[in-house]
PDB file with SEQRES, HELIX, SHEET and CRYST1 records, atoms N, CA, C and O in Angstrom:
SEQRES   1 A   71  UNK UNK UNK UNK UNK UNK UNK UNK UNK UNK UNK UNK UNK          
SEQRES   2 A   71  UNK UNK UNK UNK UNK UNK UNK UNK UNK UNK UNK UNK UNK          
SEQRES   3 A   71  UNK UNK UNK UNK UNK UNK UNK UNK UNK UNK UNK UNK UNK          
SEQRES   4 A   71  UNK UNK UNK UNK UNK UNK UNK UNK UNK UNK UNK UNK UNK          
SEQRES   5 A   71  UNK UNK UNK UNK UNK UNK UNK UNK UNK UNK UNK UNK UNK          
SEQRES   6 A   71  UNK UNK UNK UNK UNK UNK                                      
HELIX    1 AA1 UNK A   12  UNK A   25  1                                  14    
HELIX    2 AA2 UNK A   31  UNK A   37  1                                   7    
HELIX    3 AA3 UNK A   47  UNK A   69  1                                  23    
CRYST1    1.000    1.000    1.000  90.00  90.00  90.00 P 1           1          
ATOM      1  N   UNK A   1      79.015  86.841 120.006  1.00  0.00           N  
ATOM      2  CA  UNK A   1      77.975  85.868 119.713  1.00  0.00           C  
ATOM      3  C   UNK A   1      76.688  86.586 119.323  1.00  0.00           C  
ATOM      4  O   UNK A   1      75.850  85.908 118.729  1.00  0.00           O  
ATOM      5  N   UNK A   2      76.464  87.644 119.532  1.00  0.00           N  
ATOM      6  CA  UNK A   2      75.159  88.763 119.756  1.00  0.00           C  
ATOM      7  C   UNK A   2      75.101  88.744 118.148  1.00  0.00           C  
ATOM      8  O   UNK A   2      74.220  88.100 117.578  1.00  0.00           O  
ATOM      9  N   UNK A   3      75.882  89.332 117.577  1.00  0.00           N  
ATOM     10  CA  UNK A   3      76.039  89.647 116.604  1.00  0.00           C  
ATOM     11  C   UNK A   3      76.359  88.492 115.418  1.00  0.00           C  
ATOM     12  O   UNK A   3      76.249  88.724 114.214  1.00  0.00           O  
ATOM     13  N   UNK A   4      76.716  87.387 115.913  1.00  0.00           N  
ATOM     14  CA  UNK A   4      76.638  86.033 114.689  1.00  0.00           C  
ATOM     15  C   UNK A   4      77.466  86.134 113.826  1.00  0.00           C  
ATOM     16  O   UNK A   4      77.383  86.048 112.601  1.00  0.00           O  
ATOM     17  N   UNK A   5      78.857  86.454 114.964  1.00  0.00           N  
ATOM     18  CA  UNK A   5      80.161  86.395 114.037  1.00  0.00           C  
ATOM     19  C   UNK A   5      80.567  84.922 113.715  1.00  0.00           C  
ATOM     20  O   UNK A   5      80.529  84.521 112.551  1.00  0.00           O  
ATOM     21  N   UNK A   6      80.928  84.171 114.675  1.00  0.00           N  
ATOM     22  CA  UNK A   6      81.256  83.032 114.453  1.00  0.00           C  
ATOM     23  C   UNK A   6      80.884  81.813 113.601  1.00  0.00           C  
ATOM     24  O   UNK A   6      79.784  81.353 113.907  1.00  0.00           O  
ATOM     25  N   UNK A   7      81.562  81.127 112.542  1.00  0.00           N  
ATOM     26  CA  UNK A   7      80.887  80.064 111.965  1.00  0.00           C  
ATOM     27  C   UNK A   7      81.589  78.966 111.923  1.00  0.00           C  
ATOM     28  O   UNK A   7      80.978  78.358 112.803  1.00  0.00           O  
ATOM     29  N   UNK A   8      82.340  78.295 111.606  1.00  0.00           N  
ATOM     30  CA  UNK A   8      83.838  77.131 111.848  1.00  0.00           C  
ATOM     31  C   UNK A   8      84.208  77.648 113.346  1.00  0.00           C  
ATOM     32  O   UNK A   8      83.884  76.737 114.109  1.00  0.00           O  
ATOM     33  N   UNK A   9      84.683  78.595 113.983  1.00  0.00           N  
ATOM     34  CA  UNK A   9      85.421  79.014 115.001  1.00  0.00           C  
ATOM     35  C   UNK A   9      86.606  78.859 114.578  1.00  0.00           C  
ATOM     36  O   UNK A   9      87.365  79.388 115.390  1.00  0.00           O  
ATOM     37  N   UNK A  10      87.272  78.322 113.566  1.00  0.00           N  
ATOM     38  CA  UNK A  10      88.795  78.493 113.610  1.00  0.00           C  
ATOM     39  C   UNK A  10      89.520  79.317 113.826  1.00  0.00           C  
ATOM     40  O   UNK A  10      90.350  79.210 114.729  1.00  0.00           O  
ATOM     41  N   UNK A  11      89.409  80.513 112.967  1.00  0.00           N  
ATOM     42  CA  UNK A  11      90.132  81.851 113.184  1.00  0.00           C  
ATOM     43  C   UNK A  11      89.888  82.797 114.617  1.00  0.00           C  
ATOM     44  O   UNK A  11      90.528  83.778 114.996  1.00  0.00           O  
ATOM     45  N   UNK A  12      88.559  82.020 115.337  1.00  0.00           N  
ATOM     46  CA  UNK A  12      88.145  83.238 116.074  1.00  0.00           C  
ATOM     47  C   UNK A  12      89.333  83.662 117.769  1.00  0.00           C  
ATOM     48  O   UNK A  12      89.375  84.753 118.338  1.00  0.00           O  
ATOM     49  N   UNK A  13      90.042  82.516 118.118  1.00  0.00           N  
ATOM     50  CA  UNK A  13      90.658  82.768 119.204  1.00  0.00           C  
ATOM     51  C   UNK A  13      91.822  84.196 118.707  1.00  0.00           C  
ATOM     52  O   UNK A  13      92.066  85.208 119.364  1.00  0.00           O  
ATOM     53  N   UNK A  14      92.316  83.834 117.466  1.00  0.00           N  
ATOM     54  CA  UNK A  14      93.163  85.008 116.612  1.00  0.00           C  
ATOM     55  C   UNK A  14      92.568  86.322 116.777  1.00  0.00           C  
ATOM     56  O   UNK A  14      93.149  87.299 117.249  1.00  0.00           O  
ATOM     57  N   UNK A  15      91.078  86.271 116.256  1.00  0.00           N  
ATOM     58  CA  UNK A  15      90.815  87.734 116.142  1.00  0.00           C  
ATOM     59  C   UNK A  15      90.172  88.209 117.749  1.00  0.00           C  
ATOM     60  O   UNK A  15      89.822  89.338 118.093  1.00  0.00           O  
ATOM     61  N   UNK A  16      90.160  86.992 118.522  1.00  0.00           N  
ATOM     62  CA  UNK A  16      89.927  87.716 119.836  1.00  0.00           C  
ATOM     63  C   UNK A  16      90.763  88.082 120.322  1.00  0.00           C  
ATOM     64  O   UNK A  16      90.514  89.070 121.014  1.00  0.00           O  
ATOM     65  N   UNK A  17      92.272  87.597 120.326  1.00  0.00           N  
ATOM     66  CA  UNK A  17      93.395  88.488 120.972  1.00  0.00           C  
ATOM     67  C   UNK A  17      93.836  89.722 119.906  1.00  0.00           C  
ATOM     68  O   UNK A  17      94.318  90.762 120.355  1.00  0.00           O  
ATOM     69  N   UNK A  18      93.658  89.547 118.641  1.00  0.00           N  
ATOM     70  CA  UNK A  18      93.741  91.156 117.556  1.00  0.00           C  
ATOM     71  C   UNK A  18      92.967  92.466 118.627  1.00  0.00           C  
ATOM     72  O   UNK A  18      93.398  93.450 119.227  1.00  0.00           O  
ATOM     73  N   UNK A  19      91.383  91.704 118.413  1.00  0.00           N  
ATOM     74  CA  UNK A  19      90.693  92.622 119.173  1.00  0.00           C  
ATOM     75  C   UNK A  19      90.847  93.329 120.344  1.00  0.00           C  
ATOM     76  O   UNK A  19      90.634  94.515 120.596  1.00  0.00           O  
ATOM     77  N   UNK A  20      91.357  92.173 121.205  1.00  0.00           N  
ATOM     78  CA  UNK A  20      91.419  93.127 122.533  1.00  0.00           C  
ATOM     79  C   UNK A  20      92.389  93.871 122.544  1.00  0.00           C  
ATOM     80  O   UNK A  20      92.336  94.905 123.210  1.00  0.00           O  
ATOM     81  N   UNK A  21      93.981  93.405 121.516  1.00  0.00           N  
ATOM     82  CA  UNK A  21      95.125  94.372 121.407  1.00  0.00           C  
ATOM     83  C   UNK A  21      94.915  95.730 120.752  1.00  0.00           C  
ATOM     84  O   UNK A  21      95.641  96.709 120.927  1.00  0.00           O  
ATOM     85  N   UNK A  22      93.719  95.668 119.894  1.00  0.00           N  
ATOM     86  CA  UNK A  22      93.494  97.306 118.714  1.00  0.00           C  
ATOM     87  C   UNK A  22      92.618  97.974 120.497  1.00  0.00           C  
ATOM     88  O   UNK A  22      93.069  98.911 121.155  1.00  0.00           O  
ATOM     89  N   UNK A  23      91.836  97.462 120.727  1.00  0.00           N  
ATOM     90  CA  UNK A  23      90.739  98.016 121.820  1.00  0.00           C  
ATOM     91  C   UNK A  23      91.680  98.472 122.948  1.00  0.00           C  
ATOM     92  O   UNK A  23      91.048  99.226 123.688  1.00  0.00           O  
ATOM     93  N   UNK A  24      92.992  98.299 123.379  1.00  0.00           N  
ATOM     94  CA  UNK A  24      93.313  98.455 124.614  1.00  0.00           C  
ATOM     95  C   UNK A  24      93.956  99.760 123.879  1.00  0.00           C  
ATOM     96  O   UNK A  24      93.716 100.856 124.387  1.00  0.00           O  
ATOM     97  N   UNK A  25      94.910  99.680 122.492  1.00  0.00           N  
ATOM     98  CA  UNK A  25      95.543 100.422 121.748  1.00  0.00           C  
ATOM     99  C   UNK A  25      94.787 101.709 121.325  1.00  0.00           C  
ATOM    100  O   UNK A  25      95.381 102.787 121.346  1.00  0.00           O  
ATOM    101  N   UNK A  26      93.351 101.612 120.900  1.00  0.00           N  
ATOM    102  CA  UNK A  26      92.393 102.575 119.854  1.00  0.00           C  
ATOM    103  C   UNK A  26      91.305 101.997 120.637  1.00  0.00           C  
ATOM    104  O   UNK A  26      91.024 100.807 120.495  1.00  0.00           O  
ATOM    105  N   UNK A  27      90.678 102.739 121.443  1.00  0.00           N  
ATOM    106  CA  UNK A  27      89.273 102.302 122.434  1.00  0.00           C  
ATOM    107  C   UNK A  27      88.064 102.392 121.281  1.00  0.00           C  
ATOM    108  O   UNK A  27      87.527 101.314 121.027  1.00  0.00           O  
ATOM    109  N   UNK A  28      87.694 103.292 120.727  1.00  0.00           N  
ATOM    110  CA  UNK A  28      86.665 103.413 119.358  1.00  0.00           C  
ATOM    111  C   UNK A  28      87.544 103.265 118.320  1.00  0.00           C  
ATOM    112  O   UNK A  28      88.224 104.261 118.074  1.00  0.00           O  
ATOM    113  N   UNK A  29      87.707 102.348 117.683  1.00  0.00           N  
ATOM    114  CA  UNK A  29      88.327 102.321 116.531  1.00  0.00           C  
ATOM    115  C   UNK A  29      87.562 102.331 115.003  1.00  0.00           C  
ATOM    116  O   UNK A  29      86.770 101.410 114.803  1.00  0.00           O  
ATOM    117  N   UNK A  30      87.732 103.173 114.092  1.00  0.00           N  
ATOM    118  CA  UNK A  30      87.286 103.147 113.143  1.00  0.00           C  
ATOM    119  C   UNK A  30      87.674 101.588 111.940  1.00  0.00           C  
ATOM    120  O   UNK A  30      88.631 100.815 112.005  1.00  0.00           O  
ATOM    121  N   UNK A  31      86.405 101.603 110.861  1.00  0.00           N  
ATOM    122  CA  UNK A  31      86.619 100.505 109.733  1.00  0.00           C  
ATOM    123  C   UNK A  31      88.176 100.513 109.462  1.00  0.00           C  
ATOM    124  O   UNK A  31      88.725  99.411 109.490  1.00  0.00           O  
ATOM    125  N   UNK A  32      89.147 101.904 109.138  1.00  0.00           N  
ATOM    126  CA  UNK A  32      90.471 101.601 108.804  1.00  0.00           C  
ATOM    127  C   UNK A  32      91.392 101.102 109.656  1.00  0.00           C  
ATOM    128  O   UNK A  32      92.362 100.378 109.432  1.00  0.00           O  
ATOM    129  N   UNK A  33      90.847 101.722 110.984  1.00  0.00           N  
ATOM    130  CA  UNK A  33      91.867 101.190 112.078  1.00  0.00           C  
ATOM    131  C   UNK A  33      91.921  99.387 112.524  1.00  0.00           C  
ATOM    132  O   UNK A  33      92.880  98.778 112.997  1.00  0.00           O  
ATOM    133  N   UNK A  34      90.797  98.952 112.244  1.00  0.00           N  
ATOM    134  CA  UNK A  34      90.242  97.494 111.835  1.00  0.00           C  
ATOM    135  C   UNK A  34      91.200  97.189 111.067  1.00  0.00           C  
ATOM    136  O   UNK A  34      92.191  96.672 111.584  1.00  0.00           O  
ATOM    137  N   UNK A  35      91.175  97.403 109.738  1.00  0.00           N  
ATOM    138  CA  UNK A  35      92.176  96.987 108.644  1.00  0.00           C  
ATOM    139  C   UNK A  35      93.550  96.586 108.686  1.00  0.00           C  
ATOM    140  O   UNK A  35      94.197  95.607 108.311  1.00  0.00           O  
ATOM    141  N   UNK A  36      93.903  98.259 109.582  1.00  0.00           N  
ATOM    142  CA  UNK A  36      95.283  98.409 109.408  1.00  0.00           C  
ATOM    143  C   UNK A  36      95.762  97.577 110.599  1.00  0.00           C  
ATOM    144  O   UNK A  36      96.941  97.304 110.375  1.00  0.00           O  
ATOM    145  N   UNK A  37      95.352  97.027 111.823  1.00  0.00           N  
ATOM    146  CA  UNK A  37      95.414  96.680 113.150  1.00  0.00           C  
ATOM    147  C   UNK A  37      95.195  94.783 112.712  1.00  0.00           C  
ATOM    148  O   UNK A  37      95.758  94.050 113.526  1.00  0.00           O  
ATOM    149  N   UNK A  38      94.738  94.331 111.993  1.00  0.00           N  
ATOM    150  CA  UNK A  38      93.883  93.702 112.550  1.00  0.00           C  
ATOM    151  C   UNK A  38      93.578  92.594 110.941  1.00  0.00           C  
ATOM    152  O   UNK A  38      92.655  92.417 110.146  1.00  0.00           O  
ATOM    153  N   UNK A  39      94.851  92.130 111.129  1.00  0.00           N  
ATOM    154  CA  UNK A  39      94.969  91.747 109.848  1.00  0.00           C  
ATOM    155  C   UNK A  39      94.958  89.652 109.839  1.00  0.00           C  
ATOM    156  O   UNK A  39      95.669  88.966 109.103  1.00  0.00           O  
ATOM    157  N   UNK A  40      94.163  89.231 110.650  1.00  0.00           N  
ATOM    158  CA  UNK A  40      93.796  87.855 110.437  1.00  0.00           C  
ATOM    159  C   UNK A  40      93.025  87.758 109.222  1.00  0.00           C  
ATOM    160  O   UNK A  40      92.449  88.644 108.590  1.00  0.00           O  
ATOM    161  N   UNK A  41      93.135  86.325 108.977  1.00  0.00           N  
ATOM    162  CA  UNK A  41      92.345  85.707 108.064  1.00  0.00           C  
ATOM    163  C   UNK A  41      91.298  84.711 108.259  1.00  0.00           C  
ATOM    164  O   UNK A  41      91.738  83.591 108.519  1.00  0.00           O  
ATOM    165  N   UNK A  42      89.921  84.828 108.199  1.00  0.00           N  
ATOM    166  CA  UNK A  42      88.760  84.227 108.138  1.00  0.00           C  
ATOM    167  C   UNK A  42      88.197  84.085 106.608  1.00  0.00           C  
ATOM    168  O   UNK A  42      87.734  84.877 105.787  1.00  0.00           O  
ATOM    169  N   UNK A  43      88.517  82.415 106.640  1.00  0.00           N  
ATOM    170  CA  UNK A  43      88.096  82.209 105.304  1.00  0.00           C  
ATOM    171  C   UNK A  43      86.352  81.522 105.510  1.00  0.00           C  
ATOM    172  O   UNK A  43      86.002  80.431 105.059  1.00  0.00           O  
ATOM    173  N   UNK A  44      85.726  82.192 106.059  1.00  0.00           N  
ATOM    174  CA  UNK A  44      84.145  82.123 106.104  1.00  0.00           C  
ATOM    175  C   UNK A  44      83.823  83.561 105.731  1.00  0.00           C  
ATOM    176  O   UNK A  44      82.747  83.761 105.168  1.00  0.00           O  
ATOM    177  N   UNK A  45      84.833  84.839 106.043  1.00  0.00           N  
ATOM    178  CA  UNK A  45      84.576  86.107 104.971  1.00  0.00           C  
ATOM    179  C   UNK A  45      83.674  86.352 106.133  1.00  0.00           C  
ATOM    180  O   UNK A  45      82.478  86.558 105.931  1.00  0.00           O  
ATOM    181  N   UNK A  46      84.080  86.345 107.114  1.00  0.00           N  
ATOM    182  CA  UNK A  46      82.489  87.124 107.836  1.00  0.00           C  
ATOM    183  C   UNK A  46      83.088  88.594 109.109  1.00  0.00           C  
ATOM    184  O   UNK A  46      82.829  88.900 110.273  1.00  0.00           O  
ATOM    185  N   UNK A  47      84.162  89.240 107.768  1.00  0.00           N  
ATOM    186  CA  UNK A  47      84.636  90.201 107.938  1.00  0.00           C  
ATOM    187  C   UNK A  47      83.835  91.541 108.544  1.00  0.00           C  
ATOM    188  O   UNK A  47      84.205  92.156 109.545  1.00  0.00           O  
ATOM    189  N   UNK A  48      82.265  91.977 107.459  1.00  0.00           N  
ATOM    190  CA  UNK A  48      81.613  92.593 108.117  1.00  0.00           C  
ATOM    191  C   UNK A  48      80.758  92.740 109.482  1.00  0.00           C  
ATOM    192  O   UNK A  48      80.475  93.658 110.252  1.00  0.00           O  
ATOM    193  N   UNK A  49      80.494  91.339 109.377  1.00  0.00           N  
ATOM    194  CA  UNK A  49      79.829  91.302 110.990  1.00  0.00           C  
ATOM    195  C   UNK A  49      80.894  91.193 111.699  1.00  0.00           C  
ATOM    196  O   UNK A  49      80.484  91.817 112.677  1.00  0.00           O  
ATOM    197  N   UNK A  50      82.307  90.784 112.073  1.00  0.00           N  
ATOM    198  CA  UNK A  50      83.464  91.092 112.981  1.00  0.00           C  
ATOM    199  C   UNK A  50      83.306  92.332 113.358  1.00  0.00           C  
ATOM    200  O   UNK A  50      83.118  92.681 114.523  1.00  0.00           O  
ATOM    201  N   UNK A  51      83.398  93.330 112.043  1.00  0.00           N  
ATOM    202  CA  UNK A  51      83.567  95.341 112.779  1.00  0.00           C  
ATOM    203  C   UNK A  51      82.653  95.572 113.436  1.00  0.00           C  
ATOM    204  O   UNK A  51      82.897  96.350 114.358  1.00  0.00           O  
ATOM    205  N   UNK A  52      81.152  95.041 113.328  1.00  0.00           N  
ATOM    206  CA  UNK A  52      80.279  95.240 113.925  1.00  0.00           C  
ATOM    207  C   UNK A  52      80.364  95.016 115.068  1.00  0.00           C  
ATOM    208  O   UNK A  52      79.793  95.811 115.814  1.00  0.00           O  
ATOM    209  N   UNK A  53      81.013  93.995 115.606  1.00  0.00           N  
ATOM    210  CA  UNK A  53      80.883  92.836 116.865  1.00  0.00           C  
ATOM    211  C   UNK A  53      81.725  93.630 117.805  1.00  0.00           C  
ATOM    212  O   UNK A  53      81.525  93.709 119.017  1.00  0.00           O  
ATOM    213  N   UNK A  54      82.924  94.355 116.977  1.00  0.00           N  
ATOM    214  CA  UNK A  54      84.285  95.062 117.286  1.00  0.00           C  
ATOM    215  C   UNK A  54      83.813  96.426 117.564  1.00  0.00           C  
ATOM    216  O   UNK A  54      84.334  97.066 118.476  1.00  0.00           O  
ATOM    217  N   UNK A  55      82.841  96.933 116.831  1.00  0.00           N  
ATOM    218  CA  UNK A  55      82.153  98.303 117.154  1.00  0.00           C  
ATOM    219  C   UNK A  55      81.353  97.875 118.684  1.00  0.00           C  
ATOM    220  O   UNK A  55      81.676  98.420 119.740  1.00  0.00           O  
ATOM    221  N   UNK A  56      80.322  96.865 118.596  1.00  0.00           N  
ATOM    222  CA  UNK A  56      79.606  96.793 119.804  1.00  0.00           C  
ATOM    223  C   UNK A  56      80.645  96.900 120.618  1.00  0.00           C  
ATOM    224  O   UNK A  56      80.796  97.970 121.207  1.00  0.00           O  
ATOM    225  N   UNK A  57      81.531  95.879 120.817  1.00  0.00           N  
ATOM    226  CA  UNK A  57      83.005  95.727 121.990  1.00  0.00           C  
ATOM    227  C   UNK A  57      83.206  97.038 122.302  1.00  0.00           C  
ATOM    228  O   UNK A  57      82.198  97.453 122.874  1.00  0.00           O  
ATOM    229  N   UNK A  58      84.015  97.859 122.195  1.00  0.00           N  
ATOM    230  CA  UNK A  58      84.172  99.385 121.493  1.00  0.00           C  
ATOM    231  C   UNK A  58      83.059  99.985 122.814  1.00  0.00           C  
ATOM    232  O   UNK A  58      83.428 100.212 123.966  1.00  0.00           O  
ATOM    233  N   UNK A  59      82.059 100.105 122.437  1.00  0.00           N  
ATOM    234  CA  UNK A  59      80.884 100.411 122.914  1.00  0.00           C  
ATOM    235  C   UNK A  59      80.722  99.972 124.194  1.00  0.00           C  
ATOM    236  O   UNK A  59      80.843 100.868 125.030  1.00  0.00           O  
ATOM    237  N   UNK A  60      80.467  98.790 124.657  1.00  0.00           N  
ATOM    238  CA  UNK A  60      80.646  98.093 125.830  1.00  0.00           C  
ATOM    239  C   UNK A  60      81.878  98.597 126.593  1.00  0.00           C  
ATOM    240  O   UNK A  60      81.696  99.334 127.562  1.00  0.00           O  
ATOM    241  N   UNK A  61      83.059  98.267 126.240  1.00  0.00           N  
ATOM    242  CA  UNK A  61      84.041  98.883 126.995  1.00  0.00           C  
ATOM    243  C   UNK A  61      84.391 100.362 127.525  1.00  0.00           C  
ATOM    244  O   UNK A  61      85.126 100.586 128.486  1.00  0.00           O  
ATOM    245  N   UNK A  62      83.763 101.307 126.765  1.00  0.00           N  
ATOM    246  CA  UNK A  62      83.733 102.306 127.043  1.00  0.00           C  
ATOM    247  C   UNK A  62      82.528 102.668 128.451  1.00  0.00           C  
ATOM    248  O   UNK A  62      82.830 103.231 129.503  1.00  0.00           O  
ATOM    249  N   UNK A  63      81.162 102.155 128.061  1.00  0.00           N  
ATOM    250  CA  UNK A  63      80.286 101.962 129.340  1.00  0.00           C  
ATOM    251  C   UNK A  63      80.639 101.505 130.143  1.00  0.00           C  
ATOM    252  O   UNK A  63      80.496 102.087 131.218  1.00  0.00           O  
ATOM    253  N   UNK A  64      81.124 100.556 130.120  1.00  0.00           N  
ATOM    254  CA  UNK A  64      81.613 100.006 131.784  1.00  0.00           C  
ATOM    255  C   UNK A  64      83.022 100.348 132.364  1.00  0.00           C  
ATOM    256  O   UNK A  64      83.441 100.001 133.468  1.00  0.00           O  
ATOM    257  N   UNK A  65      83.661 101.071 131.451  1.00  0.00           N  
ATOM    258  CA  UNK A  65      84.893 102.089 132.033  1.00  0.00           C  
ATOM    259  C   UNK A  65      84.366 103.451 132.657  1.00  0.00           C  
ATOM    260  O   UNK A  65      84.897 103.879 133.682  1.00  0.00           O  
ATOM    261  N   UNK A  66      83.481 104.032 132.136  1.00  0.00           N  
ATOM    262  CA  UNK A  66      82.585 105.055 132.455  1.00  0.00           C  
ATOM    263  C   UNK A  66      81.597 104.681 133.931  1.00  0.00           C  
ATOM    264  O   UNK A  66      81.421 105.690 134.613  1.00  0.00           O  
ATOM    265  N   UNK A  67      81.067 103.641 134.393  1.00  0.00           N  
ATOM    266  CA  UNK A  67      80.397 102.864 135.167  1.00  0.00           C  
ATOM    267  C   UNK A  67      81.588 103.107 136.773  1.00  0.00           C  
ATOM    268  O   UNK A  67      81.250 103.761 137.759  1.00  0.00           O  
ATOM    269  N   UNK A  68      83.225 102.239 136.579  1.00  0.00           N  
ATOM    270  CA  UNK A  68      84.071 102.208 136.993  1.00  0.00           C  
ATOM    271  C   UNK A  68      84.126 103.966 137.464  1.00  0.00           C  
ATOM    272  O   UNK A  68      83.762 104.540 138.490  1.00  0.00           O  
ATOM    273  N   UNK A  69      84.593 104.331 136.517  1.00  0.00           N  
ATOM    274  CA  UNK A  69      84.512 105.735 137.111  1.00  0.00           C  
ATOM    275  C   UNK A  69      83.830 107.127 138.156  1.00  0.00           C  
ATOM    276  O   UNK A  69      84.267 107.957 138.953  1.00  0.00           O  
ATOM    277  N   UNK A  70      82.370 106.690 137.482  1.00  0.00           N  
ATOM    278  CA  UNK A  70      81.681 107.075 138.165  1.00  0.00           C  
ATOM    279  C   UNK A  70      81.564 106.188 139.509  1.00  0.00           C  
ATOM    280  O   UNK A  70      80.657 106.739 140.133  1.00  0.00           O  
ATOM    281  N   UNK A  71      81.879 105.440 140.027  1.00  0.00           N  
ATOM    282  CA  UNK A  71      81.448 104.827 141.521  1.00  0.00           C  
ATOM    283  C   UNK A  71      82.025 105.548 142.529  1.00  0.00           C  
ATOM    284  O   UNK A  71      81.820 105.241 143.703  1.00  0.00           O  
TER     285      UNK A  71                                                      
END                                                                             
């Protein structure tokens, strides 16, 4: 939501289970690994802000695995 992916919501329950399957699979995943992983369709095209949203995720998950660890 931070990031102002969502617009219809149709596609988005899809690319939230894509996401968490590439993220559990590829913890930082690069633009190709996106591609190749992660192949829904959003016909609002709001493809670039997704990687972004998917980069923040990425990001987040790694801090609070790191957080976990350290306790």
């Amino acid at each position: 939501i931070e990031e102002i992916v969502p617009q219809c919501g149709y596609c988005q329950p899809g690319f939230m289970m894509a996401t968490a399957a590439l993220l559990n699979k590829i913890p930082q995943p690069t633009d190709e690994d996106m591609d190749e992983n992660i192949t829904n369709v959003c016909r609002c095209a709001t493809y670039f802000r997704m990687r972004k949203a998917i980069h923040r995720a990425a990001e987040l998950k790694m801090t609070a695995n790191q957080a976990i660890q350290d306790e």
